[in-house]
Backbone as a ProteinNet text record, in pm:
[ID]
protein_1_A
[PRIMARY]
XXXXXXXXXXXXXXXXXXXXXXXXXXXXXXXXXXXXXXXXXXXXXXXXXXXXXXXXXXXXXXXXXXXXXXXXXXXXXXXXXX
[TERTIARY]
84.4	0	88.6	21.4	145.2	28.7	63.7	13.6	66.4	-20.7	27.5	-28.4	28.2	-15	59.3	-105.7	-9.1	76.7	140.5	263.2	184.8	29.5	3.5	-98.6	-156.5	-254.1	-209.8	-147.5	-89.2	-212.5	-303.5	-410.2	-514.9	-479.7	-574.8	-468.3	-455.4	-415.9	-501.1	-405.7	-469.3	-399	-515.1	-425.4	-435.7	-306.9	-257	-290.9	-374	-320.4	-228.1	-200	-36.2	-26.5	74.6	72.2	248.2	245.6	364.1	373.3	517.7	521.9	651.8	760.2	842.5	878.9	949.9	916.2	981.9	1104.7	1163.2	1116.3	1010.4	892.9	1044.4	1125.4	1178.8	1157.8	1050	945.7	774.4	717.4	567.5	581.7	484	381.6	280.7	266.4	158.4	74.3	-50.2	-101	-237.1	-254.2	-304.1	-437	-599.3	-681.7	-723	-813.3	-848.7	-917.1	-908.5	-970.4	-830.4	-742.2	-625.6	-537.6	-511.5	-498.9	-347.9	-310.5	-176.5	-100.3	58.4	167.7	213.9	326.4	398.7	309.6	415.9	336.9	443.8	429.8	479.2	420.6	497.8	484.6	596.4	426.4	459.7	450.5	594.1	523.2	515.7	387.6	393.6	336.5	478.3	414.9	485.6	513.9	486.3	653.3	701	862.6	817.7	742.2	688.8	726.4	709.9	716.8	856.8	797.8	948.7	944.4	1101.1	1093.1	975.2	996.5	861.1	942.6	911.3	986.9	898.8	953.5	870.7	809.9	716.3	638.1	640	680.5	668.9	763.6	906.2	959.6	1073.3	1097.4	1187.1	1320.3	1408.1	1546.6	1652	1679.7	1785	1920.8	1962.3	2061.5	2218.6	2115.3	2210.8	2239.5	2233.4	2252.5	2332.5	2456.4	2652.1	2610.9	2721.3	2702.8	2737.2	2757.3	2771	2634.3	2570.1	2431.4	2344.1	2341.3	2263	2334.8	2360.4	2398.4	2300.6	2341.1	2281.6	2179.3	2084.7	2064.4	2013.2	2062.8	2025.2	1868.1	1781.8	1663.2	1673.1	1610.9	1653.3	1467.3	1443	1346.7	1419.1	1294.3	1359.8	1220	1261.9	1158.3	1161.1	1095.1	1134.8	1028.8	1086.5	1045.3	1028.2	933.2	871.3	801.8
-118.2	0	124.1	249.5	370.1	455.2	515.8	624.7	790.8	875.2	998.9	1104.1	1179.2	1286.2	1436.8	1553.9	1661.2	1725.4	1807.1	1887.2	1961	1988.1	2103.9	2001.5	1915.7	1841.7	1734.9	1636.9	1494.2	1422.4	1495	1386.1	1321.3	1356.9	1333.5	1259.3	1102.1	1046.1	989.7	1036	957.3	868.6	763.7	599.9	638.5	665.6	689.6	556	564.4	449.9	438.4	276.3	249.4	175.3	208.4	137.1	102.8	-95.1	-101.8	-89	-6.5	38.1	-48.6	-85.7	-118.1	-291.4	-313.3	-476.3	-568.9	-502.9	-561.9	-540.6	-486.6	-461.3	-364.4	-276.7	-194.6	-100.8	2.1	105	91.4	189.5	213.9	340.4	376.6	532.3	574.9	597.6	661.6	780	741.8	878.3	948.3	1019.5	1075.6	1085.9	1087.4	1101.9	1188.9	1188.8	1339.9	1421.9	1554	1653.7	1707.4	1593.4	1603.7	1764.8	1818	1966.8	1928.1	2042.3	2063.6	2097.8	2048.3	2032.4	1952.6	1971.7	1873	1759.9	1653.7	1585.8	1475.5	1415.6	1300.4	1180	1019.6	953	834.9	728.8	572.5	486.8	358.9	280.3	131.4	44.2	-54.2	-177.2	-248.8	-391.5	-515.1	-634.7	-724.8	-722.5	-644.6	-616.1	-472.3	-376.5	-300.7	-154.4	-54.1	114.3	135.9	193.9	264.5	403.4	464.5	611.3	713	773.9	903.2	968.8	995.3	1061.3	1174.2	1258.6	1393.4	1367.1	1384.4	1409.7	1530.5	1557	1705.8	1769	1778.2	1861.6	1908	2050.5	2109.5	2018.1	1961.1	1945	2058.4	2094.5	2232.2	2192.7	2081.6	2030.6	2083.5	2239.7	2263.5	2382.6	2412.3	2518.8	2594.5	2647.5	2672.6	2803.8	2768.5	2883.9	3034.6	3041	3152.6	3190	3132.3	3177.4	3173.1	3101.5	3095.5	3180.6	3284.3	3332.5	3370.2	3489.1	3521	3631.9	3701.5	3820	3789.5	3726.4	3706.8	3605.5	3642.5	3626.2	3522.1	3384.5	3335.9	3227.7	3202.5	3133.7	2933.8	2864.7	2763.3	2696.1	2602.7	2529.7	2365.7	2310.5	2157.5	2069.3	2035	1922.1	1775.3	1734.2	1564.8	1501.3
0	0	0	-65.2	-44.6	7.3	78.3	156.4	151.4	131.7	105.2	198.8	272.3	343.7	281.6	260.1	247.7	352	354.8	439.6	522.8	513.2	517.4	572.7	616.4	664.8	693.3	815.1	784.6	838.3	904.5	976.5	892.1	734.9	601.5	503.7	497.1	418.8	292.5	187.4	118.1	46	-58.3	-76.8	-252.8	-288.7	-458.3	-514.1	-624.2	-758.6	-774.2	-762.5	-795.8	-906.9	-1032.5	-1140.4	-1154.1	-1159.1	-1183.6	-1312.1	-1363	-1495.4	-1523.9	-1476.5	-1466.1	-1475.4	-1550.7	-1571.1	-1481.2	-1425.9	-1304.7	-1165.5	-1163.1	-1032.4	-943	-1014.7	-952.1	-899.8	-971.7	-978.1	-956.6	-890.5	-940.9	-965.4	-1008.9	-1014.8	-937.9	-881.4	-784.6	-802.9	-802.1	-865.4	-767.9	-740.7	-645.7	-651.5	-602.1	-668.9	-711.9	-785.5	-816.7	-745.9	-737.1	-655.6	-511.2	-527.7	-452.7	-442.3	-362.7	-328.1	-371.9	-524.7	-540.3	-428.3	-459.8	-362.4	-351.9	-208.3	-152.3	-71.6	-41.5	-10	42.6	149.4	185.6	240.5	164.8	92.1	205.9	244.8	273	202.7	183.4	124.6	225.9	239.2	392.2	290.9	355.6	260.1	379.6	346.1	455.1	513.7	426	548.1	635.1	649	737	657.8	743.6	677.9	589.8	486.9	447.9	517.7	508.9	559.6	484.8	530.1	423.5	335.8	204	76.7	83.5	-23.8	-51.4	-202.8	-263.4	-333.1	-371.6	-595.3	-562.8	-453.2	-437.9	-369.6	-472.5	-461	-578.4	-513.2	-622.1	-631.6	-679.2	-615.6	-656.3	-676.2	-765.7	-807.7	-891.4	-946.5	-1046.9	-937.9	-794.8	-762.2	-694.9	-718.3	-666.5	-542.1	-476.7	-317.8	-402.9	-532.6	-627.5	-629.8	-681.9	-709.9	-613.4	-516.5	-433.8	-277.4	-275.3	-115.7	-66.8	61.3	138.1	97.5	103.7	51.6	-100.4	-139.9	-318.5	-349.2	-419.7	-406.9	-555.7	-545.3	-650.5	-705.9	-851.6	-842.5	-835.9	-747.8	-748.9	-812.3	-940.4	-1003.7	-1020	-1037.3	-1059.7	-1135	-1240.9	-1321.8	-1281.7	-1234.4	-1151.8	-1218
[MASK]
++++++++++++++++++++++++++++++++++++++++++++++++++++++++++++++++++++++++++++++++++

């Protein structure tokens, strides 16, 4: 089962469609239902070895981003492709 709580509500889980896409059952997809309030979101997955840690859902990765561009004082947009 995967379980999803928003950031902004954890006492409201909800249970994503899960589609294995992946042929080595390495991956799923999880998809949220509809009417589901854009955002972050963190993410169980509980199967008969017990909880995984919680992931983020939707959380910007700021990968490409150097202590050049990013200091103190300097106002920057942060975006992310998921």
């Amino acid at each position: 089962m995967v379980y999803a709580a928003s950031i902004f509500d954890t006492r409201r889980f909800l249970l994503p469609a899960v589609t294995q896409i992946d042929t080595n059952a390495h991956f799923i997809v999880a998809t949220l239902p509809a009417g589901s309030t854009p955002g972050l979101y963190n993410v169980w997955v509980q199967n008969q070895s017990g909880w995984s840690p919680c992931s983020k859902m939707n959380a910007p990765r700021p990968i490409f981003m150097s202590d050049y561009q990013a200091h103190n004082g300097t106002d920057i947009e942060v975006a992310s492709i998921r």
